[in-house]
C-alpha positions in Angstrom: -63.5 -15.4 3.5 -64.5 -18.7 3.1 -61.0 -19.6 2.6 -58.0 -18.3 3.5 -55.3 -17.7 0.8 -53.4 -20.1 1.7 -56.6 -22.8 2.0 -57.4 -21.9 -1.8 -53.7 -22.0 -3.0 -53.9 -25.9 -1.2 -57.1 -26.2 -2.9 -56.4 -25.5 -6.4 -53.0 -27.5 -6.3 -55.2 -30.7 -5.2 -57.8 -30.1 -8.1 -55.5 -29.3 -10.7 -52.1 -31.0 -9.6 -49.9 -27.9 -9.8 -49.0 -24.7 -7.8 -51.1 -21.4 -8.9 -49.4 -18.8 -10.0 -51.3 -16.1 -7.9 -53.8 -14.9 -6.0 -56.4 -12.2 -7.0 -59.4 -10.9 -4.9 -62.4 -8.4 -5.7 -64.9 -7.3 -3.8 -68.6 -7.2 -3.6 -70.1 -3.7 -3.4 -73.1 -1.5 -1.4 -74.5 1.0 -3.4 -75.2 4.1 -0.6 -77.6 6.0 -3.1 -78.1 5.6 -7.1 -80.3 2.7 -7.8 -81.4 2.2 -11.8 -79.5 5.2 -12.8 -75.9 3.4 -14.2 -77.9 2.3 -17.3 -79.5 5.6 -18.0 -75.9 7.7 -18.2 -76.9 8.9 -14.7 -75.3 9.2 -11.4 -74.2 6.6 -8.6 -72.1 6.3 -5.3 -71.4 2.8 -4.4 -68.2 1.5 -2.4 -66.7 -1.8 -2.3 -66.9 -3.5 1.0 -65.0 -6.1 3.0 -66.6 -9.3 1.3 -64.8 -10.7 -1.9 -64.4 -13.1 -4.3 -61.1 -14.6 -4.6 -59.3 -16.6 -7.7 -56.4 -19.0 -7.4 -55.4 -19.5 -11.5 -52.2 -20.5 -13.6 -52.2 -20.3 -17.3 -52.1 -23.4 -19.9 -50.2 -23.9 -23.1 -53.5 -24.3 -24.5 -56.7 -22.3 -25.0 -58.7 -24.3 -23.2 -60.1 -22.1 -19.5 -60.9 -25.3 -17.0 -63.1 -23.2 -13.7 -64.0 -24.6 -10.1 -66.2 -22.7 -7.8 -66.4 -24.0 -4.3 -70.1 -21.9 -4.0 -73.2 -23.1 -3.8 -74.3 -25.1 -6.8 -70.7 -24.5 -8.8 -68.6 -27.3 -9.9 -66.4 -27.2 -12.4 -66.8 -25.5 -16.1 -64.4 -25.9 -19.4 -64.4 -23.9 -22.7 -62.3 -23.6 -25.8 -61.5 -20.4 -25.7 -61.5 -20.3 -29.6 -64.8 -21.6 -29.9 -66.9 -19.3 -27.2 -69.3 -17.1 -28.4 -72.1 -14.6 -26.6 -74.8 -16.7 -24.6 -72.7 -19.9 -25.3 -72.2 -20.8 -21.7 -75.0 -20.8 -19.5 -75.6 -21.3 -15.6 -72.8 -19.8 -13.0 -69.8 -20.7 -15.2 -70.9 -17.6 -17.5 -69.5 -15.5 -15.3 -65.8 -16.3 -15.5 -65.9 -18.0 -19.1 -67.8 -14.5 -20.4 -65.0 -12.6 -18.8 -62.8 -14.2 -20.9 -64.6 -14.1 -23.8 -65.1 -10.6 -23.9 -61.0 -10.5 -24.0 -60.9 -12.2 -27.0 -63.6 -9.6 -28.2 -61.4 -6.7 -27.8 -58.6 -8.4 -29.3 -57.1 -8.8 -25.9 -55.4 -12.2 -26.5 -55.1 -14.2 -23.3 -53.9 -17.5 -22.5 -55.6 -21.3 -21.5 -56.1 -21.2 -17.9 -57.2 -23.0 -14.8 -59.1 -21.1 -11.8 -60.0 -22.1 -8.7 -63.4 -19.5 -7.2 -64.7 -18.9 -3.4 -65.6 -16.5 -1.8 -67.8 -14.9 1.0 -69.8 -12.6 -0.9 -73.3 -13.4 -0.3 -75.5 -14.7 -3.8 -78.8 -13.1 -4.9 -78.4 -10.5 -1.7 -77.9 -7.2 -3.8 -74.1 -7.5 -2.6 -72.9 -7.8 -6.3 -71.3 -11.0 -6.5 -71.3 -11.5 -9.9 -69.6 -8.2 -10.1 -67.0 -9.5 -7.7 -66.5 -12.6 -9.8 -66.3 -10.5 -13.0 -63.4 -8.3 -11.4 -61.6 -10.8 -10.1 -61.4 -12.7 -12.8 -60.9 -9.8 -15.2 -57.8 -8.4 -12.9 -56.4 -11.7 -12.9 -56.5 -12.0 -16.8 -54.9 -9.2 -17.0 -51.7 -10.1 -14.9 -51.7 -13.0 -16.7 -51.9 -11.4 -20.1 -49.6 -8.9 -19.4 -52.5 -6.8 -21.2 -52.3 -3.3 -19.0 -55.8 -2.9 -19.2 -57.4 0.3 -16.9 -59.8 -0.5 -13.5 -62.0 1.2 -16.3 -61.4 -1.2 -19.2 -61.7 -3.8 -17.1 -65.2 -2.7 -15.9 -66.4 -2.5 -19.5 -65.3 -6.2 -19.9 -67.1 -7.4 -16.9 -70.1 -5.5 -18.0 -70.2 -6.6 -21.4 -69.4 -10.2 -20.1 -72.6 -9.6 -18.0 -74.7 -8.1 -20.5 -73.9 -10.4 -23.7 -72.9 -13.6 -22.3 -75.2 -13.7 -19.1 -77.9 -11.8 -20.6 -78.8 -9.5 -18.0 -78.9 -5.7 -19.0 -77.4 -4.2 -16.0 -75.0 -0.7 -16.2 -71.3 -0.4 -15.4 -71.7 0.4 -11.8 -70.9 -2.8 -9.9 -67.9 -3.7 -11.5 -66.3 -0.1 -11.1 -66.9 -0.2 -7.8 -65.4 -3.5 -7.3 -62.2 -2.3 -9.1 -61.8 1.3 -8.3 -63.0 1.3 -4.8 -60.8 2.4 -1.6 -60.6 1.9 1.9 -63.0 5.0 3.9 -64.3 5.8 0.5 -67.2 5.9 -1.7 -66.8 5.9 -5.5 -68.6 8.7 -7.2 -69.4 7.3 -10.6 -70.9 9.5 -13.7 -72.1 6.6 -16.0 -72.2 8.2 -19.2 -68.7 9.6 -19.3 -67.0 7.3 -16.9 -65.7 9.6 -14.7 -65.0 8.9 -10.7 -63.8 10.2 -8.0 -63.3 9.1 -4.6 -65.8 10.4 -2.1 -64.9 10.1 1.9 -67.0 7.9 3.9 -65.2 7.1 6.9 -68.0 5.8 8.9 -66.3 4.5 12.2 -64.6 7.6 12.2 -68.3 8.9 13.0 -69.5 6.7 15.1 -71.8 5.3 12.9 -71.7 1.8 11.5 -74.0 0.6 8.0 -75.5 -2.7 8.3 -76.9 -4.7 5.5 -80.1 -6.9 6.1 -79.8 -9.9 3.8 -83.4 -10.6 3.5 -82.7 -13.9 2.0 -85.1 -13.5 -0.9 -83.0 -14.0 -4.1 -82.7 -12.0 -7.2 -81.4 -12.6 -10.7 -80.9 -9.6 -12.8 -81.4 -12.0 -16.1 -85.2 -12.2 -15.2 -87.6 -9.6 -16.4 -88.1 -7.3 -13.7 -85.2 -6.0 -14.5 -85.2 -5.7 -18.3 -88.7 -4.6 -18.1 -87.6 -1.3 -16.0 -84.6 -0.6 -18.5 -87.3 -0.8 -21.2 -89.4 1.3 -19.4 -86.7 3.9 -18.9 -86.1 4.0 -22.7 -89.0 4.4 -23.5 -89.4 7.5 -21.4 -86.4 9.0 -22.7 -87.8 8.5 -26.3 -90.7 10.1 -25.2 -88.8 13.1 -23.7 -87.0 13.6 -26.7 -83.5 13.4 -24.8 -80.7 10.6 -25.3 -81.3 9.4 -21.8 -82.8 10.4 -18.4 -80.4 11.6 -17.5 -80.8 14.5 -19.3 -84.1 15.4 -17.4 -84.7 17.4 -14.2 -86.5 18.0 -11.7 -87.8 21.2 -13.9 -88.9 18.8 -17.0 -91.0 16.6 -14.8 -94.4 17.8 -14.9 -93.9 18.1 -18.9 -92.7 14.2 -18.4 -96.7 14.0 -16.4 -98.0 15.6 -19.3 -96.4 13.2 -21.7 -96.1 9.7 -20.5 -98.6 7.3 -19.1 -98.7 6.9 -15.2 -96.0 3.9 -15.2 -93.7 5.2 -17.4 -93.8 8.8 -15.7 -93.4 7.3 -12.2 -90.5 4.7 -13.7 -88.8 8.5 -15.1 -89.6 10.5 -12.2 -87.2 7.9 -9.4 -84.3 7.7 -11.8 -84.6 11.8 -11.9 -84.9 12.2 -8.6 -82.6 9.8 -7.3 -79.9 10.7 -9.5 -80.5 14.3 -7.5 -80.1 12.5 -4.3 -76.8 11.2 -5.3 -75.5 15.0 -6.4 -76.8 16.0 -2.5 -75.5 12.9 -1.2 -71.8 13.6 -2.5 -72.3 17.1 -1.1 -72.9 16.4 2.3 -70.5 13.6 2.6 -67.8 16.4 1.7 -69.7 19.4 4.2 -71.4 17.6 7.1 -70.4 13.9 7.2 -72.2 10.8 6.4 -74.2 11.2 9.7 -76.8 13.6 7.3 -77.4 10.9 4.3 -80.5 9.8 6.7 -83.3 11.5 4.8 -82.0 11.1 1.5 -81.8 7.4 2.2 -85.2 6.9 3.8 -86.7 9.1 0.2 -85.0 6.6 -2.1 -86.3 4.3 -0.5 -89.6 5.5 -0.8 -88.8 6.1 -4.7 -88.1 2.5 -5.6 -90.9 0.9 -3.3 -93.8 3.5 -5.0 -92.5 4.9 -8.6 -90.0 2.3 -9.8 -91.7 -0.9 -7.9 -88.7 -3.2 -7.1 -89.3 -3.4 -3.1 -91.0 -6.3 -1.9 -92.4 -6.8 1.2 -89.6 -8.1 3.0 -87.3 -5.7 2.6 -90.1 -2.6 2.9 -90.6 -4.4 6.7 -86.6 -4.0 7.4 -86.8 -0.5 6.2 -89.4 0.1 8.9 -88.0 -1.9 11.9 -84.8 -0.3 11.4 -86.0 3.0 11.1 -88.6 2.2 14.4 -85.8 1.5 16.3 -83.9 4.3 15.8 -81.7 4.0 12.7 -80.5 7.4 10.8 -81.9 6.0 7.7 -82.4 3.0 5.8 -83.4 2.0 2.3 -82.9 -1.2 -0.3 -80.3 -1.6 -2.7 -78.9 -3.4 -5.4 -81.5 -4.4 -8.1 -84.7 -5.2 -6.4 -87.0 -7.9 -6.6 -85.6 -9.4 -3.2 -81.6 -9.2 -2.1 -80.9 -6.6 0.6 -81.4 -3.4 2.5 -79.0 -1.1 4.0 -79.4 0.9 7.1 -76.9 3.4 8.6 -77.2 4.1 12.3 -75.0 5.0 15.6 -72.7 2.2 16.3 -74.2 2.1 19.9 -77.8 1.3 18.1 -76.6 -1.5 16.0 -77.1 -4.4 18.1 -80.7 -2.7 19.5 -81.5 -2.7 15.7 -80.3 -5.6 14.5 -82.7 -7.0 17.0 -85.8 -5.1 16.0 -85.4 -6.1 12.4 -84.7 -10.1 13.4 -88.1 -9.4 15.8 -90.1 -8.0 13.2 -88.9 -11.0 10.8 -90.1 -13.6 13.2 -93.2 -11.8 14.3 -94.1 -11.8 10.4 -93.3 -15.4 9.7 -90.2 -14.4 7.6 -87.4 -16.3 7.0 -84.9 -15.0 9.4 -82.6 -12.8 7.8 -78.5 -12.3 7.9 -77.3 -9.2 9.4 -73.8 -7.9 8.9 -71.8 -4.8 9.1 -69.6 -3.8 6.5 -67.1 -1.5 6.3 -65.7 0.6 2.7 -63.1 -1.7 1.3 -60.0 -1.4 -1.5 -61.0 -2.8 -5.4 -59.5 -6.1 -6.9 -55.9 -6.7 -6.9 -53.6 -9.4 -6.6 -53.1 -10.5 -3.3 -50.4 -13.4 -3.6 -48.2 -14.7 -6.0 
């Protein structure tokens, strides 16, 4: 963390002249398998990891919401609360504003507050920081409040923060991981009816270690790439005659071939298959340990570099100088279009392949990337005050 708990409670009292009256963290999250599958009702297993976002905040006797991020490009942010509306706040600040806004939608009345942001998630990485801002806003709302909102309900209101006030059509997956998540665990997430259940991925227990390869190339989900594969994934579904991919299998895919043009068939035929690969990925986690997820990690790969297209060629390269030097299996996550890739391998191989990925980034003229392992974390919660 950037700062410590006690560094942000300093912090916010020196910016805003008064004690907060907590603390609330969430963190960011690695999706293991399930990429572009939340918004079409299908299936995912992130976890939250050991990076987060943390809040300082007190509430006001008015409804005006003053924010301070320490990140990047932040600053400080101030709304009426009575007066916000979807897409009426723009840049970063729509983050922690929307949260707050989409309260008020639900009829959730919340108080005038002040909030203080840091955190050591990294941005544009494929990490899920704006999920990790979302959630820890959201939990700390809901202290506030006194609203007794679920880790569910308070995943809707970061996603509909993130979809109406951002305007960036992502699924529900990033901020249930940040909120449900536990420590050695992996959250196994059916988007459609919002079920989970924890899955065990105890990875030092294993001796293996999962480290994420920051290629440095940002991503914003609010861009087109994004909306255009949603679009695309409608479209199929309308096609198919079926509420949502979903609903298809591997058995309906050479009707799907039949049906759809080449891009739209390829853009159906990874979110079917990878929603498989999360079913087989929850099943060997339970019968032969995450030390067998190597194959079906190097296949989704595949899947989103060839029949969904949201690989570039940065992360493809740390896919393959991970996997050259030995790693079980690697693939990208998060959204595409730039952010991170993820590669699981023997904890005694780590350092040998973290060196053939930084070699193989030099040797192409990259921009060097970050390395860091991380480790399945707990969800948001208060953590002082």
């Amino acid at each position: 963390m950037t700062l410590s708990a006690a560094e942000l409670s300093a912090a916010f009292t020196a910016r805003f002249g008064r004690e907060p009256a907590g603390i609330w963290s969430a963190p960011g999250r690695v999706n293991l398998i399930g990429e572009h599958t939340d918004y079409n009702d299908g299936f995912v297993l992130p976890f939250a990891i050991n990076r987060s976002t943390l809040v300082a905040a007190a509430p006001r006797r008015d409804r005006t919401a003053r924010v301070y991020s320490s990140l990047g490009d932040g600053g400080s942010a101030s709304a009426d609360l009575n007066g916000i509306s979807a897409g009426s706040i723009t840049g970063w600040a729509a983050y922690p504003l929307g949260v707050l806004w989409a309260f008020g939608e639900r009829g959730t009345r919340i108080p005038g507050m002040d909030l203080y942001i840091d955190s050591d998630v990294p941005v544009g990485a494929g990490l899920s920081s704006s999920a990790a801002l979302e959630c820890a806003v959201a939990t700390m709302a809901n202290d506030l409040a006194d609203a007794g909102l679920t880790g569910p309900e308070l995943a809707e209101l970061g996603r509909r923060a993130e979809n109406r006030m951002v305007g960036a059509p992502t699924g529900i997956m990033d901020q249930s991981a940040s909120l449900l998540g536990e420590e050695g665990h992996a959250v196994f997430l059916d988007c459609r009816s919002l079920e989970s259940r924890l899955v065990p991925l105890d990875l030092a227990a294993n001796g293996l270690t999962l480290l994420v390869i920051d290629t440095r190339v940002s991503h914003e989900h609010s861009t087109g790439g994004y909306a255009s594969r949603r679009a695309s994934c409608e479209r199929g579904a309308r096609a198919m005659g079926v509420p949502a991919l979903r609903d298809l299998t591997d058995a309906d895919l050479a009707e799907a071939a039949r049906t759809l043009d080449d891009e739209t068939f390829r853009r159906v035929r990874h979110v079917v298959t990878e929603n498989a690969r999360v079913l087989a990925a929850v099943d060997l986690l339970q019968e032969q340990g995450p030390a067998a997820l190597g194959p079906l990690l190097n296949a989704s790969h595949a899947s989103m570099r060839d029949d969904f297209e949201i690989s570039c060629p940065e992360l493809d390269l740390a896919v393959e100088a991970a996997r050259g030097a030995g790693a079980l299996g690697a693939r990208m996550t998060g959204g595409g279009f730039g952010g991170s890739a993820i590669t699981l391998v023997k904890t005694d191989d780590a350092a040998s392949v973290a060196g053939a990925v930084l070699g193989a980034f030099t040797a192409a003229g990259y921009t060097e990337p970050a390395l860091f392992p991380v480790l399945p974390a707990s969800g948001a919660g208060r953590v002082e005050g």
